[in-house]
Biopython code that builds the backbone (N, CA, C, O; Angstrom):
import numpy as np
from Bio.PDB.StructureBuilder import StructureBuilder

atoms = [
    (1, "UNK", "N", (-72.522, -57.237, 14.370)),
    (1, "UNK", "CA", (-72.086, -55.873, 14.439)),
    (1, "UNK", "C", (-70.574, -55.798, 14.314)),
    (1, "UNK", "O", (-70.004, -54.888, 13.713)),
    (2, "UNK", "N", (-70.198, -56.415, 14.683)),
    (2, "UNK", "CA", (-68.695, -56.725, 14.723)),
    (2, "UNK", "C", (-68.261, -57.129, 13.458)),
    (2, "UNK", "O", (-67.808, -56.241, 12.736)),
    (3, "UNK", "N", (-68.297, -58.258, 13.035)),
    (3, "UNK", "CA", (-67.879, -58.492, 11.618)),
    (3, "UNK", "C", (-68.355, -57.270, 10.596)),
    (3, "UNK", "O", (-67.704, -57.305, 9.551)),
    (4, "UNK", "N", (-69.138, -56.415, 10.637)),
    (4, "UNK", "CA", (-69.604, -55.048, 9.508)),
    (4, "UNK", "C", (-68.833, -54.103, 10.014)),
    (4, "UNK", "O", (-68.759, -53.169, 9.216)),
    (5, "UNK", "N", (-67.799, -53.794, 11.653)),
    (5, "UNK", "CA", (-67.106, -53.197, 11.500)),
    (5, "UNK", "C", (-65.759, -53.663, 11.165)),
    (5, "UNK", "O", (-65.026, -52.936, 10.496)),
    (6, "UNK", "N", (-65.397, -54.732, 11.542)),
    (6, "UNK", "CA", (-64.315, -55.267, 11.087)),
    (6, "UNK", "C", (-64.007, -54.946, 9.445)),
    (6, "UNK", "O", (-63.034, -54.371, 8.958)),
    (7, "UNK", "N", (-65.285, -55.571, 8.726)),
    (7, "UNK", "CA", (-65.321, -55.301, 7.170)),
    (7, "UNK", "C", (-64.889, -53.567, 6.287)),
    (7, "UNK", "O", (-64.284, -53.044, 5.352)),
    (8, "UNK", "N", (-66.097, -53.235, 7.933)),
    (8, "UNK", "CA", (-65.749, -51.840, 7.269)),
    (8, "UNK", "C", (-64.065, -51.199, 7.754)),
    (8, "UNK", "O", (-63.293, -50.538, 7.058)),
    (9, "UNK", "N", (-63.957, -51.490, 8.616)),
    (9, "UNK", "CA", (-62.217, -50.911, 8.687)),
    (9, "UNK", "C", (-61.223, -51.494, 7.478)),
    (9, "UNK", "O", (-60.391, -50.827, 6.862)),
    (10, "UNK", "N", (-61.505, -52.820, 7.309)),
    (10, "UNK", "CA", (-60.476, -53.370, 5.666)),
    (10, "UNK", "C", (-60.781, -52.715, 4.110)),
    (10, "UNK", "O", (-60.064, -52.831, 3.116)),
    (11, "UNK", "N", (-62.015, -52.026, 4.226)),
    (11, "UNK", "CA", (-62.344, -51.481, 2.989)),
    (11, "UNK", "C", (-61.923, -50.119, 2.690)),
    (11, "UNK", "O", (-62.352, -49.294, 3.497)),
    (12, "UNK", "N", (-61.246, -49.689, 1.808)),
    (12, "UNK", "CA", (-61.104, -48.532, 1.545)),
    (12, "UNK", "C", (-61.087, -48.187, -0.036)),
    (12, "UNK", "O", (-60.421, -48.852, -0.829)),
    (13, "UNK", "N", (-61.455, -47.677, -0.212)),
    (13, "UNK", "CA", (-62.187, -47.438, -1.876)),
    (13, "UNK", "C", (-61.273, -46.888, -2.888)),
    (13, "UNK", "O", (-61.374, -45.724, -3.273)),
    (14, "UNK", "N", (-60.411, -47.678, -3.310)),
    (14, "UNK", "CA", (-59.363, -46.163, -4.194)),
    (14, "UNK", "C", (-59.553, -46.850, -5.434)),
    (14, "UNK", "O", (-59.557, -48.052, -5.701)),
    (15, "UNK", "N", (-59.748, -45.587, -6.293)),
    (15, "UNK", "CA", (-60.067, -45.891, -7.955)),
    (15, "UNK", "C", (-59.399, -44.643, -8.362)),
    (15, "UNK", "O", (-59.542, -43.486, -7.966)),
    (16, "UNK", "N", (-58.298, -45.403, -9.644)),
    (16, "UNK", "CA", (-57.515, -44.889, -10.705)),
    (16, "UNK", "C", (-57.630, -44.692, -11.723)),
    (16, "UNK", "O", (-57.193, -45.659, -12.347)),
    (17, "UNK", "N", (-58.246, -43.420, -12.812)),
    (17, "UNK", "CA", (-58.355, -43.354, -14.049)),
    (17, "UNK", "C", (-57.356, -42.409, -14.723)),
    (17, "UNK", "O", (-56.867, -41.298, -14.514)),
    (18, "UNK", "N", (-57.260, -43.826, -16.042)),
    (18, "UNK", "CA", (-56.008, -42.654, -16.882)),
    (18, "UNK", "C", (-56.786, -42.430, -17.631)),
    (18, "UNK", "O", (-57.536, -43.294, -18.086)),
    (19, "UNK", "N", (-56.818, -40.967, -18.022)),
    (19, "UNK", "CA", (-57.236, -40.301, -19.267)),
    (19, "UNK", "C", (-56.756, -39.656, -19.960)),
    (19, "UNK", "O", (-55.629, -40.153, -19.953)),
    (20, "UNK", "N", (-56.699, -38.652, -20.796)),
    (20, "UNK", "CA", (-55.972, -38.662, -21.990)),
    (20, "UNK", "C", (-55.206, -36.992, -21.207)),
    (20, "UNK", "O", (-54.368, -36.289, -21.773)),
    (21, "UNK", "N", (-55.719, -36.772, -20.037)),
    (21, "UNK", "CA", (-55.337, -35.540, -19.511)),
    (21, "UNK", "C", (-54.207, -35.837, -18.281)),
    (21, "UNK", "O", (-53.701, -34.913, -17.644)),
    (22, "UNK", "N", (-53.889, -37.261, -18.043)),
    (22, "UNK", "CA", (-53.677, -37.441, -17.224)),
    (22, "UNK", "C", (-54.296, -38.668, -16.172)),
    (22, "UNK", "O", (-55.382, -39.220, -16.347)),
    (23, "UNK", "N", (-53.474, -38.919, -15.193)),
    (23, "UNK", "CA", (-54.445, -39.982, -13.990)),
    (23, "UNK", "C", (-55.245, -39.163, -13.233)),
    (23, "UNK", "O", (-55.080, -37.950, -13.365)),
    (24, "UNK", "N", (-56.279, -39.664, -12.281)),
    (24, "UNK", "CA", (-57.205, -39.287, -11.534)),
    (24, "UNK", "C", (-57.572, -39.976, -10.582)),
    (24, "UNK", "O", (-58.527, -40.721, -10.801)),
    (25, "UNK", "N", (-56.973, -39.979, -9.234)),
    (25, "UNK", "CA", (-56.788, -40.663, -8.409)),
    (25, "UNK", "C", (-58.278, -40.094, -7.617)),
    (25, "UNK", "O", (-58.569, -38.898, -7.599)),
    (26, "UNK", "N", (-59.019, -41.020, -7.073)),
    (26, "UNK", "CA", (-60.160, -40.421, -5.892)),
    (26, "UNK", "C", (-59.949, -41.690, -4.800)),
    (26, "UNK", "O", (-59.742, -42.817, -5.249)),
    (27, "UNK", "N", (-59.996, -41.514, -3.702)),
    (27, "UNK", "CA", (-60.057, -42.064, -2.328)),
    (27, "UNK", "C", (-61.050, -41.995, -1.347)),
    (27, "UNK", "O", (-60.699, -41.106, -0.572)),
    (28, "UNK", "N", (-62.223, -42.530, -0.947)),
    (28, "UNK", "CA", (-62.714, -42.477, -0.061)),
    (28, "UNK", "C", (-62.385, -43.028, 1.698)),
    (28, "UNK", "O", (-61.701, -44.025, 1.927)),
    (29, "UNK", "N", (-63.027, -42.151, 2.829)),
    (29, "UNK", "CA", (-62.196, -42.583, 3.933)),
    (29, "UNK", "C", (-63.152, -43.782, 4.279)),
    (29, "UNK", "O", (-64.356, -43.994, 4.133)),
    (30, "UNK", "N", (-61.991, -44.534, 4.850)),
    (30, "UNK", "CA", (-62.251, -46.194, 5.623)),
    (30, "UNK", "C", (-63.529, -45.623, 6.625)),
    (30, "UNK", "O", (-63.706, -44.594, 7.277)),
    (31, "UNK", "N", (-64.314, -46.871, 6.375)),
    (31, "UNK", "CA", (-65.809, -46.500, 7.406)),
    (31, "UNK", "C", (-65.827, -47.044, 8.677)),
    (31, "UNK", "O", (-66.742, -47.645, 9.240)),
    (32, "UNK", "N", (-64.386, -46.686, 9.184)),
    (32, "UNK", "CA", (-64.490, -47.292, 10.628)),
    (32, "UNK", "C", (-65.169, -46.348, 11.634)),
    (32, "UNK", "O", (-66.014, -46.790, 12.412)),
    (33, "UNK", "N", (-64.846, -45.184, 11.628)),
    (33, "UNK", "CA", (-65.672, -44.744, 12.563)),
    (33, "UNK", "C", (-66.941, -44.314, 12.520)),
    (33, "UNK", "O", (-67.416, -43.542, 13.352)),
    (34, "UNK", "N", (-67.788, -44.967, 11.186)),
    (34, "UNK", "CA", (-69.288, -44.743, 11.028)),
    (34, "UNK", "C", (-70.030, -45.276, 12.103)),
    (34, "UNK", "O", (-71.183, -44.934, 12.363)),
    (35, "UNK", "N", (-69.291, -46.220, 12.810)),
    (35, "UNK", "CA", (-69.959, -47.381, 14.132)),
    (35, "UNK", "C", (-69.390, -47.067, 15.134)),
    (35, "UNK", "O", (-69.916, -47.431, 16.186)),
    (36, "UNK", "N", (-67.968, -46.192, 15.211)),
    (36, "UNK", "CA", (-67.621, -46.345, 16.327)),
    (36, "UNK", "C", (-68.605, -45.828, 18.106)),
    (36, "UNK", "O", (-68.439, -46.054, 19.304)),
    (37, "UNK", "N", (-69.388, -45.223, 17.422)),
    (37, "UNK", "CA", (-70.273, -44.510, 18.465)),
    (37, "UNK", "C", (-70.891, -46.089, 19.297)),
    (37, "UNK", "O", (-70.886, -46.523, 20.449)),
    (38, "UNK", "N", (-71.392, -46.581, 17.919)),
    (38, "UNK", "CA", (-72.328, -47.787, 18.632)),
    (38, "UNK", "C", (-70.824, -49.316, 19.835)),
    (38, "UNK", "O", (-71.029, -50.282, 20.570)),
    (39, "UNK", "N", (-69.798, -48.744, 19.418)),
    (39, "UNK", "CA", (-68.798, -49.666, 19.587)),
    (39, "UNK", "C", (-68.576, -49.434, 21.304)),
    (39, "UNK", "O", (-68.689, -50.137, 22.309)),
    (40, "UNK", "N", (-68.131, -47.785, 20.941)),
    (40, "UNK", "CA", (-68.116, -47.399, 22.558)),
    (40, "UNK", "C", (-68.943, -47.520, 23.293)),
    (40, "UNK", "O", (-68.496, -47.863, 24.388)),
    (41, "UNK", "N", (-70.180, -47.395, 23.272)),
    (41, "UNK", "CA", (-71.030, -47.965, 24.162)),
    (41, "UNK", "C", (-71.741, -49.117, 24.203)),
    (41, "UNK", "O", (-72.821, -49.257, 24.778)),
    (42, "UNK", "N", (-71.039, -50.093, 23.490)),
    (42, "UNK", "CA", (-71.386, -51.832, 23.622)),
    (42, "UNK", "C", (-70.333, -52.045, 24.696)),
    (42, "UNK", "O", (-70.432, -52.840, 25.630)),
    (43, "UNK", "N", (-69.251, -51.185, 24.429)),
    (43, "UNK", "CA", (-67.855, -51.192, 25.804)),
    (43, "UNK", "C", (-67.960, -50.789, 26.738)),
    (43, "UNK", "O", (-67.295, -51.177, 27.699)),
    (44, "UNK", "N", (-68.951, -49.741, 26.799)),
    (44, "UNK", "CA", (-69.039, -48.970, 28.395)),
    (44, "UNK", "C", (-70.441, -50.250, 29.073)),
    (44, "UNK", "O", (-70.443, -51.006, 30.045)),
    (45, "UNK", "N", (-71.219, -50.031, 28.255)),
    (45, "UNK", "CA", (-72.636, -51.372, 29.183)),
    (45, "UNK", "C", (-71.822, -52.644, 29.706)),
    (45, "UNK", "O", (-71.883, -53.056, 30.865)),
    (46, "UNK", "N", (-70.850, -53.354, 28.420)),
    (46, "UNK", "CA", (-70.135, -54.517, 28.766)),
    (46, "UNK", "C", (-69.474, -54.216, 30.262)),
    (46, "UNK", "O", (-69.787, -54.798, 31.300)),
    (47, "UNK", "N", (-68.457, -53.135, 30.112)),
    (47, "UNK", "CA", (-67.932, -53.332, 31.272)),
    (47, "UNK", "C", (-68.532, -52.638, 32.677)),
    (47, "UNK", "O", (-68.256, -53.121, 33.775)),
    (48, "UNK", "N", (-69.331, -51.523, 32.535)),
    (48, "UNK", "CA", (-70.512, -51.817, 33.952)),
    (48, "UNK", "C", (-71.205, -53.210, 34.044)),
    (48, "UNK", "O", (-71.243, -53.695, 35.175)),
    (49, "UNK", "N", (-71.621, -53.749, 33.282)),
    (49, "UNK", "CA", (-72.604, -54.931, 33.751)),
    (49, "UNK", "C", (-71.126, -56.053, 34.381)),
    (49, "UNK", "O", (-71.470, -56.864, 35.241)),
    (50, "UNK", "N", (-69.751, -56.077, 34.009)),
    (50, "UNK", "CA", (-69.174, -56.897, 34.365)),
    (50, "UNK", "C", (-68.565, -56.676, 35.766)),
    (50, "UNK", "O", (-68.351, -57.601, 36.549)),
    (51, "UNK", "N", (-68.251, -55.122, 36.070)),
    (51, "UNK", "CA", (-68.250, -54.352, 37.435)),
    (51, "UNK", "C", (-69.817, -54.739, 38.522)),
    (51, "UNK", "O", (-70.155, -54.574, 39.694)),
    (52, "UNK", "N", (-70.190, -55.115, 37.713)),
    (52, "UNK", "CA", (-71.489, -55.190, 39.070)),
    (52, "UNK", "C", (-72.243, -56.122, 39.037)),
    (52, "UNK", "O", (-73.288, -56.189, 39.684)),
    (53, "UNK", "N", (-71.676, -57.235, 38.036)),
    (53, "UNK", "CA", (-71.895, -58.739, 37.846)),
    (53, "UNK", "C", (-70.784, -59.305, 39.123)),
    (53, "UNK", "O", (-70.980, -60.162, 39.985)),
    (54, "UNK", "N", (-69.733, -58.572, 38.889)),
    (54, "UNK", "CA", (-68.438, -59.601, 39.972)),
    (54, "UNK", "C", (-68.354, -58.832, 41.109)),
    (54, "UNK", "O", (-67.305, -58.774, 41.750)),
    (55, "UNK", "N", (-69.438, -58.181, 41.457)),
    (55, "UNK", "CA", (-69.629, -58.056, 43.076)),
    (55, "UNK", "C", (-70.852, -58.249, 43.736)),
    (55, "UNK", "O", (-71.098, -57.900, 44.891)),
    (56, "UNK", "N", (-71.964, -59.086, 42.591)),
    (56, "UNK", "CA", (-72.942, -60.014, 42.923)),
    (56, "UNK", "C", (-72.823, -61.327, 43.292)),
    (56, "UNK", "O", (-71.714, -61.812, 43.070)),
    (57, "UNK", "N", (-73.647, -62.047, 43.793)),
    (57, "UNK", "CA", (-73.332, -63.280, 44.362)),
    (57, "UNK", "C", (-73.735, -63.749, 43.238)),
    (57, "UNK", "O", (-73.918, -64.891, 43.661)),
    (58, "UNK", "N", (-74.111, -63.835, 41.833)),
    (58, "UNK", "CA", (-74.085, -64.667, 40.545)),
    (58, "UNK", "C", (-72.983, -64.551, 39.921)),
    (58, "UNK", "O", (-73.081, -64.905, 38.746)),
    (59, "UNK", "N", (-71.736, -64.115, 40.301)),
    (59, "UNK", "CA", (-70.627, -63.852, 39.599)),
    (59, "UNK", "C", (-70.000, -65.317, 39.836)),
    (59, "UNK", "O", (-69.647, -65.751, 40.933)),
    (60, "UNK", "N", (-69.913, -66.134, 38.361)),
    (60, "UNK", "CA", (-69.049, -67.213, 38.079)),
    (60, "UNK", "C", (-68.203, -67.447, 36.766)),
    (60, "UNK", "O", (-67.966, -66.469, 36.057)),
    (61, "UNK", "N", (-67.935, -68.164, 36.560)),
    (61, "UNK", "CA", (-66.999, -68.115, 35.344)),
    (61, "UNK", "C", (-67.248, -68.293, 34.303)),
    (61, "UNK", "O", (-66.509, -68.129, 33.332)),
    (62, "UNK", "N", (-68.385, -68.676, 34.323)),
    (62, "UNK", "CA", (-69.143, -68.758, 32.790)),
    (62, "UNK", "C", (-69.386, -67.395, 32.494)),
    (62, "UNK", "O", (-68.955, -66.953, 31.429)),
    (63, "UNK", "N", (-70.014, -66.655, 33.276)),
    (63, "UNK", "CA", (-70.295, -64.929, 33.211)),
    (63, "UNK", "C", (-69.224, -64.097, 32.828)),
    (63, "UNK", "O", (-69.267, -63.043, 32.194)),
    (64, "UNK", "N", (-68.158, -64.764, 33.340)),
    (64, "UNK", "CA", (-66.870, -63.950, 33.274)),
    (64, "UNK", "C", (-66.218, -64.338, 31.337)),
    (64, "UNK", "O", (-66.052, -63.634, 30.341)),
    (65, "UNK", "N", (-66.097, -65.313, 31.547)),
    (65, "UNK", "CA", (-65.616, -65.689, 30.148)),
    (65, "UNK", "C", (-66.788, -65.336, 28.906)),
    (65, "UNK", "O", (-66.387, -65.238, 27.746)),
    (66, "UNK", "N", (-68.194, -65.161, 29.217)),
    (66, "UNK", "CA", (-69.091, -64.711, 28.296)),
    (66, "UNK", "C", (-68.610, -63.325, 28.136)),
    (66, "UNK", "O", (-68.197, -62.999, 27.023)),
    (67, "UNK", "N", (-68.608, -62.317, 29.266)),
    (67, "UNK", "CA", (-68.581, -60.890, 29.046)),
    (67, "UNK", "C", (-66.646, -60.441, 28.617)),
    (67, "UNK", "O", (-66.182, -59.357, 28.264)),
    (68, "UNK", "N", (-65.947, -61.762, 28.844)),
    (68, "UNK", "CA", (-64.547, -61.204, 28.318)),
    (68, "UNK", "C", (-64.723, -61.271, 26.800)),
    (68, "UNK", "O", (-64.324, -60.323, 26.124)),
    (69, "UNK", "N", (-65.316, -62.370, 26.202)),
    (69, "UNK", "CA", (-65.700, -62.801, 24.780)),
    (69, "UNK", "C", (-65.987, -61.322, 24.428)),
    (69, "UNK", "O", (-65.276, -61.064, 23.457)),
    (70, "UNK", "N", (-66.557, -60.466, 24.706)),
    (70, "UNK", "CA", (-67.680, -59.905, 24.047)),
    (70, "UNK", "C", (-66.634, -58.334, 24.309)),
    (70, "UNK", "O", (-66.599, -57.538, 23.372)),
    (71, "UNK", "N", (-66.013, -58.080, 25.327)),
    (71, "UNK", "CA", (-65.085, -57.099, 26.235)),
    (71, "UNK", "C", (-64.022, -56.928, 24.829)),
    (71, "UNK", "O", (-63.819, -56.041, 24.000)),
    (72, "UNK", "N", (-63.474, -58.354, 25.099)),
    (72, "UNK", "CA", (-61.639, -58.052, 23.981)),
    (72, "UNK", "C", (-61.924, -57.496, 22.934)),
    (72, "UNK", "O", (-61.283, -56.473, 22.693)),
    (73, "UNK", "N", (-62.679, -57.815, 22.207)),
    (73, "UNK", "CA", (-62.599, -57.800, 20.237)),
    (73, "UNK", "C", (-63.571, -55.680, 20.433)),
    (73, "UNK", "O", (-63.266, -54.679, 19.786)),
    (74, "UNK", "N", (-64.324, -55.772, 21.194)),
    (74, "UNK", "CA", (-64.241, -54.237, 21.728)),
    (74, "UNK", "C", (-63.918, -53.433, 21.783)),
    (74, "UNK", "O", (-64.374, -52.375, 21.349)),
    (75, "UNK", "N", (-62.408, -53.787, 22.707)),
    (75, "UNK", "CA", (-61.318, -53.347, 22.714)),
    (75, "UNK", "C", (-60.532, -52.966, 22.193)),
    (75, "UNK", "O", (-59.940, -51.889, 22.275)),
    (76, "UNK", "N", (-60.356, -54.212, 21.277)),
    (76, "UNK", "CA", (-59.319, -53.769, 19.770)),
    (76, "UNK", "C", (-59.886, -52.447, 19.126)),
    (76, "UNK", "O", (-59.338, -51.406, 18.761)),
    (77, "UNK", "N", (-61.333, -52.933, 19.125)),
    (77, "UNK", "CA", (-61.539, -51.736, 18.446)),
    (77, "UNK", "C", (-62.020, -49.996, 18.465)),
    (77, "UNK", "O", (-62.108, -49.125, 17.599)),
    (78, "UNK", "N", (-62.301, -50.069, 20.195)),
    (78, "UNK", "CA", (-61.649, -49.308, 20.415)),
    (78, "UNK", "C", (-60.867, -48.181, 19.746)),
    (78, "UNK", "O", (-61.046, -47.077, 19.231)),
    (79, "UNK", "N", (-59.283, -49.624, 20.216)),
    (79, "UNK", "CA", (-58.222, -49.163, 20.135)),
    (79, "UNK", "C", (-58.089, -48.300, 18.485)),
    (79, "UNK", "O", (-57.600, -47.233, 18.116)),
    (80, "UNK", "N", (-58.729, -49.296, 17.898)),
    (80, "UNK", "CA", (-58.460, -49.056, 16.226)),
    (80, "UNK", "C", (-58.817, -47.461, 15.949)),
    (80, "UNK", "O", (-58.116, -46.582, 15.447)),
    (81, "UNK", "N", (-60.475, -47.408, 16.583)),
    (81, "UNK", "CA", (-61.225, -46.068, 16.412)),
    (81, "UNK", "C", (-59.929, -45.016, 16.916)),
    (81, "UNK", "O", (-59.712, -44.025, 16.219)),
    (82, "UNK", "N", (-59.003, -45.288, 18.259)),
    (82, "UNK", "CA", (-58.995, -43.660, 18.880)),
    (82, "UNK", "C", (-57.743, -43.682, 17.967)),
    (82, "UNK", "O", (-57.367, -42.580, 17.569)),
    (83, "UNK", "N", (-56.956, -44.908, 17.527)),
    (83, "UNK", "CA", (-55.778, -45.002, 17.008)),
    (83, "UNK", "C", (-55.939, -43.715, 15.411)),
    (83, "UNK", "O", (-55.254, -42.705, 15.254)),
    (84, "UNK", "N", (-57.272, -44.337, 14.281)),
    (84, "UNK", "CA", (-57.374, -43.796, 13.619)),
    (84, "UNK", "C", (-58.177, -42.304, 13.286)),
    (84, "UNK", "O", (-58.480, -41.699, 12.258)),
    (85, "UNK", "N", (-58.369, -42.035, 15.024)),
    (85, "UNK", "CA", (-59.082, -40.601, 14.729)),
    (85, "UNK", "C", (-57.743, -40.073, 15.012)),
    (85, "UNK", "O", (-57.797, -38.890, 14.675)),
    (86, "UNK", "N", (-56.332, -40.389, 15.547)),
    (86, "UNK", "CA", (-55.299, -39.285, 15.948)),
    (86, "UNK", "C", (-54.583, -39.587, 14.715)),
    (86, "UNK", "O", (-53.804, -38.641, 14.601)),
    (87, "UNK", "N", (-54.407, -40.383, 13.715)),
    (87, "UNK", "CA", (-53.921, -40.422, 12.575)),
    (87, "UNK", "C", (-54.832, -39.059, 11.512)),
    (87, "UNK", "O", (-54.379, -38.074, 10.929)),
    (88, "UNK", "N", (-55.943, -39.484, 11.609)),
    (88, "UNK", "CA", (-56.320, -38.369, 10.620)),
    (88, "UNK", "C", (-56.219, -36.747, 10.971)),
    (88, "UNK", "O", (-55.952, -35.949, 10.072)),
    (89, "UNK", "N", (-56.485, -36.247, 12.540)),
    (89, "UNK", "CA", (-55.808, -35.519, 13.314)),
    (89, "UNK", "C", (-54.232, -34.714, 12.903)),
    (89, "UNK", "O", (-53.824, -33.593, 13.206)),
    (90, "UNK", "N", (-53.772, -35.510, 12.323)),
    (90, "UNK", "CA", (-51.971, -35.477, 12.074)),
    (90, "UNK", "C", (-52.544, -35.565, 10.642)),
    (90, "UNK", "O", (-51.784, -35.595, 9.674)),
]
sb = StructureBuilder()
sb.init_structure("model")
sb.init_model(0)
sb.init_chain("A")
sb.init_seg("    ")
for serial, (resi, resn, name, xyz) in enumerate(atoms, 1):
    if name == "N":
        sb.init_residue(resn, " ", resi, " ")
    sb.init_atom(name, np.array(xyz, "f"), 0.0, 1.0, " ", f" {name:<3s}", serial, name[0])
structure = sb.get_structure()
């Protein structure tokens, strides 16, 4: 899931035709936030289950470093989603 959004945030579609009238520029928008729905809430489960994993008595460090793995790259993107919904916003 991650690598198809990653992919999809680097892709952005721009095609240039010259014709005899002129260029013709078309742009389609980057498909990052086609997933972001599914992103935010892989982030909200991650971090309840990690809130109430580390105030169980199975809370160890393997748990911790599994659910940070999975927490960061999340995050980024996240960040990426709210970054590029206030860019298009503006």
């Amino acid at each position: 899931m991650l690598t198809s959004i990653a992919s999809a945030a680097l892709v952005s579609a721009v095609a240039s035709v010259t014709t005899t009238d002129g260029t013709t520029s078309m742009t389609t928008a980057m498909g990052l936030p086609e997933y972001g729905v599914l992103a935010v809430i892989a982030l909200v489960t991650l971090l309840s289950a990690k809130l109430m994993l580390s105030a169980s008595t199975r809370w160890n460090s393997t748990i911790k470093c599994s659910l940070d793995m999975n927490i960061i790259p999340l995050l980024i993107s996240f960040a990426a989603i709210v970054i590029y919904k206030i860019i298009t916003i503006i």
